[in-house]
N, C-alpha and C positions, 0 to 999 in steps of 0.2 A: 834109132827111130828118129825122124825126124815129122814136126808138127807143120800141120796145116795152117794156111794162115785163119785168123779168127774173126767172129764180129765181136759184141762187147765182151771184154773181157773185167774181172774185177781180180783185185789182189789182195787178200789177205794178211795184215804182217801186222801181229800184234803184240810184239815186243812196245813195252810203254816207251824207253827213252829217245828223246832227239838224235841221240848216237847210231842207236839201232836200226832207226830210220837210215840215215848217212849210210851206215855200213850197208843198208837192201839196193844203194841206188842203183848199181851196176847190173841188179837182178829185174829193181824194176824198167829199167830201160830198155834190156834183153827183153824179158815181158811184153812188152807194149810195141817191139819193132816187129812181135810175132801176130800185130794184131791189122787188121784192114786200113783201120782207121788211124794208127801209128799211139794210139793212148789207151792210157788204161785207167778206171776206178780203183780209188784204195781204201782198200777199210782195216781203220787201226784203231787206237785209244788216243784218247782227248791229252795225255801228258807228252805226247810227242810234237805236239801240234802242228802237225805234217799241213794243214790248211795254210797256213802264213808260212812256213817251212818249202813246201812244194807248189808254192802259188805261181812259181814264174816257170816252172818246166811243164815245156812242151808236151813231153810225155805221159801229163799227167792230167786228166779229163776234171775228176772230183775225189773228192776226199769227204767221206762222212766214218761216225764213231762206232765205234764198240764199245758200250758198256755194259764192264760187265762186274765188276766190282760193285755189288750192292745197288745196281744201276736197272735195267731196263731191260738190259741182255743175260740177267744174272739167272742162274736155277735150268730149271725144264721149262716152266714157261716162256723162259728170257729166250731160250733157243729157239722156241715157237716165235715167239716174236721176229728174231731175227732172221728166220727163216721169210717171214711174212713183208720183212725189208728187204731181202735180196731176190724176192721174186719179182719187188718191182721194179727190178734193175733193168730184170730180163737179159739177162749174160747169160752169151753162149759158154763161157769156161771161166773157170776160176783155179787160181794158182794159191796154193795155201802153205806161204812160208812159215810154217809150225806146227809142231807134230798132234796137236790136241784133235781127239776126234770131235767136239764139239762143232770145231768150224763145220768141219767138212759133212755133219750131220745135218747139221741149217745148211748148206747147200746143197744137200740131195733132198730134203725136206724144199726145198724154194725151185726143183725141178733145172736146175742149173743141167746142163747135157754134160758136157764135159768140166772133170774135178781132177784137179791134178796135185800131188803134194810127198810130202816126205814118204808115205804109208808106213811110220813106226807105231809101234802097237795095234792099238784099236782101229787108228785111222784107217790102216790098209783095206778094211773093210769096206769102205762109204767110197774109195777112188774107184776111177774107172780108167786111168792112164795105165799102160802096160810096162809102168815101170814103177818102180818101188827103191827106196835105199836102204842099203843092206843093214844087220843089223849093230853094226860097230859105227854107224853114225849118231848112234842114239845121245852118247856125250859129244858130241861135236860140237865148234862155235857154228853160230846158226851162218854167219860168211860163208863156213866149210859146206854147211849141210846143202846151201842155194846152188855155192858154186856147181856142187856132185849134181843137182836134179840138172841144173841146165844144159848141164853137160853131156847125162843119160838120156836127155831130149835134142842133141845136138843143137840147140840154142845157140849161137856166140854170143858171148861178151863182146865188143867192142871197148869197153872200157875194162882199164886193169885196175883201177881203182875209184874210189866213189867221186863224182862231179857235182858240183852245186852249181844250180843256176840262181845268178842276183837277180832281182826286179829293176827295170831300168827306173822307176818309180823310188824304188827305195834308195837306188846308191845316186838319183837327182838330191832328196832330202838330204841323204849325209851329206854330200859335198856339200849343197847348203849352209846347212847348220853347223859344221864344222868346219866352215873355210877357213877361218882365220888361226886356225891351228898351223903351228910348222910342221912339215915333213921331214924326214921319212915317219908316218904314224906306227907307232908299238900296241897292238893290246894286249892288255893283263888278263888275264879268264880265273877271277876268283872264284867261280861257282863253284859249288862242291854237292854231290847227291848221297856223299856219307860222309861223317865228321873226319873218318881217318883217311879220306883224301886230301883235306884241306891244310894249306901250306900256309896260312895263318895272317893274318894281317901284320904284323910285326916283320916278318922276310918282304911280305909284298911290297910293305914301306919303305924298307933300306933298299930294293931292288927299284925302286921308284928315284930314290935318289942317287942312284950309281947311274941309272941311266942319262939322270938329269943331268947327274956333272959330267959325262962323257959329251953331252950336247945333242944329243940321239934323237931330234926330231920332239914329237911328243906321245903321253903314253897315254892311255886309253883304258880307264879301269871298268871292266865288262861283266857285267855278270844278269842274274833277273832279281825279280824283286826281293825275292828270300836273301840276297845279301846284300841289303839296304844299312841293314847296321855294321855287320862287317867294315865294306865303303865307308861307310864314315869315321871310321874308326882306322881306316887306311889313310884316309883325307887329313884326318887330323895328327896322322904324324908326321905329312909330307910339309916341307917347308909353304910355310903359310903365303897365299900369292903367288903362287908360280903357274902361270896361266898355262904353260907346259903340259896340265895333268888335264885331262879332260875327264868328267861323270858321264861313264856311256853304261849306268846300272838300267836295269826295264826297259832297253829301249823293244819297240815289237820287234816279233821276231827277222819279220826281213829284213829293218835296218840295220838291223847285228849281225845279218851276213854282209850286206853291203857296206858296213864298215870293217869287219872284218877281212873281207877283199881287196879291202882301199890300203891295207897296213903293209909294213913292212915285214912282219911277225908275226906272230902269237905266240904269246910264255903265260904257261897256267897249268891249273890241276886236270885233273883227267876227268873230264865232262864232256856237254853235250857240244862246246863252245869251240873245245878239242876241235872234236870229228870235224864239224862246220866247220872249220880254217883250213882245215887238212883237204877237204873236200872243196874248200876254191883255188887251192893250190896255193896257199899261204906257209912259207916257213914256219914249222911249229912246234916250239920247245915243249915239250909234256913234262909233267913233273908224276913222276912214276914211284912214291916213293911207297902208297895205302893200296895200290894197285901193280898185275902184270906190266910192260911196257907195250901197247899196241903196236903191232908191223907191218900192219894191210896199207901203208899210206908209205910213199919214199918222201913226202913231205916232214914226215912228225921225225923228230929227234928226238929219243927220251931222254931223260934226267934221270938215275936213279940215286938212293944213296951207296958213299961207297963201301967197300964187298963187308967190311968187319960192323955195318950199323943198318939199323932199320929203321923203316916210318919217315914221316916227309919232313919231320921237324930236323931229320940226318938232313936232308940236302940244303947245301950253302946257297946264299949268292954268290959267292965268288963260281961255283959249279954252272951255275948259270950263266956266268957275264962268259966264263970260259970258252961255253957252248957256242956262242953266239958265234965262233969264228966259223963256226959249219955252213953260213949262211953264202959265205964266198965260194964254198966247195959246189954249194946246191944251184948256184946261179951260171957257175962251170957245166955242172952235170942239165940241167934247162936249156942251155946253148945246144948244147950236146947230147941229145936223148940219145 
């Protein structure tokens, strides 16, 4: 089957993480090239902050919330409500990357014509697109589950993997503000969204100072405001004075793609900070030791520990600095697609 082109269309993807977002972009772009107007609305949760996150893509019209945690959208009523939001979108179709019949109820409840979506469980009831995924997608990663609709809709992808757009606005400030920093820039991605991702400020430190005495430009320790103590606690065991180390903790979120973009790297735990590096095309060591290793990106290198140990406290710096030769191999293989 192949789809008509659309008027407004809205997109649905309400996975909370920043990750999750990253990981839809090739889905939402497909989406939006299916539409008249070349963009599309999205509707997610407020933890992903797709608004400063997808402020500089084309593809991307508006960005408003779903709440529904305890929130606004929450219950039988919150559906009504939200039903009573997307009618006054007025979209002609809607694409619902996730299997909850919820969504797809507020969009037949909001009179949407066309609802298109995984149809597992309940949901199949509420679409009206003449395709459905079978029922061995039910554990899928949700990457796999988008890929299969786009594909049952003959959709292409043009991207084989996720792309970030920087804000020219954001990456003027970095330069800015960070001019006087040496090149080539490293960042660190200390965030962690579960304790037993986190590779601990102690590594971070000594891996701050291998860098420093190899001469490697300067490093950039990144994370959001939740690891303010952490950072300091990284700070203070890096050689006192070394204007080498830059605090890139809070910065918002587009200047942390646009420094991100600006770097030579990214070495850190497996977050949202990840995806975003991987998704500007930034080399990116992951530290895979509380987690799978991601493989949707030929940017990301994982780290893991080695085969007889577990947990992230196994992996070295030395595993790290090792890694770092992959970076020549990847600068071959970009010459060279």
């Amino acid at each position: 089957m192949k789809l008509a082109p659309s008027g407004r269309t809205l997109v649905v993807q309400p996975l909370p993480g920043i990750g999750d977002m990253v990981w839809h972009l090739p889905h939402i772009h497909a989406i939006a090239a299916t539409t008249r107007s070349g963009r599309v609305d999205i509707l997610t949760k407020p933890r992903s902050l797709a608004d400063r996150l997808l402020g500089a893509d084309p593809s991307v019209e508006r960005v408003f919330w779903l709440e529904r945690e305890a929130g606004r959208h929450a219950g039988a009523s919150g559906t009504v409500r939200l039903a009573a939001l997307l009618r006054q979108g007025m979209y002609r179709r809607v694409w619902l990357l996730h299997d909850s019949a919820r969504y797809a109820l507020a969009a037949w409840l909001a009179g949407i014509p066309e609802r298109i979506g995984y149809g597992l469980g309940l949901q199949r009831l509420l679409l009206n697109a003449p395709v459905r995924l079978p029922a061995s997608y039910r554990l899928a990663q949700p990457m796999v589950r988008a890929d299969a609709l786009l594909a049952l809709l003959a959709v292409p992808q043009s991207e084989p993997e996720p792309r970030l757009v920087v804000s020219a606005a954001a990456a003027q400030a970095i330069a800015a503000r960070f001019a006087a920093r040496p090149k080539p820039w490293i960042a660190l991605g200390i965030g962690s969204s579960e304790p037993w991702k986190q590779w601990g400020a102690e590594r971070f430190a000594e891996l701050i100072s291998v860098l420093r005495h190899r001469g490697l430009g300067s490093v950039f320790v990144v994370g959001g405001e939740a690891e303010r103590v952490l950072a300091a606690e990284i700070f203070a065991r890096v050689a006192a004075g070394d204007d080498a180390v830059a605090d890139a903790v809070a910065l918002p979120l587009e200047q942390a793609a646009a420094l991100l973009a600006a770097c030579r790297c990214y070495i850190g735990n497996d977050t949202g900070a990840l995806n975003m590096a991987a998704a500007l095309q930034v080399p990116t060591f992951g530290l895979f030791g509380g987690s799978s290793p991601l493989t949707h990106s030929r940017f990301i290198q994982a780290i893991v520990p080695p085969a007889d140990r577990r947990g992230m406290a196994a992996i070295t710096v030395s595993q790290v600095t090792e890694a770092l030769a992959w970076l020549d191999r990847l600068d071959d293989a970009r010459r060279d697609p």
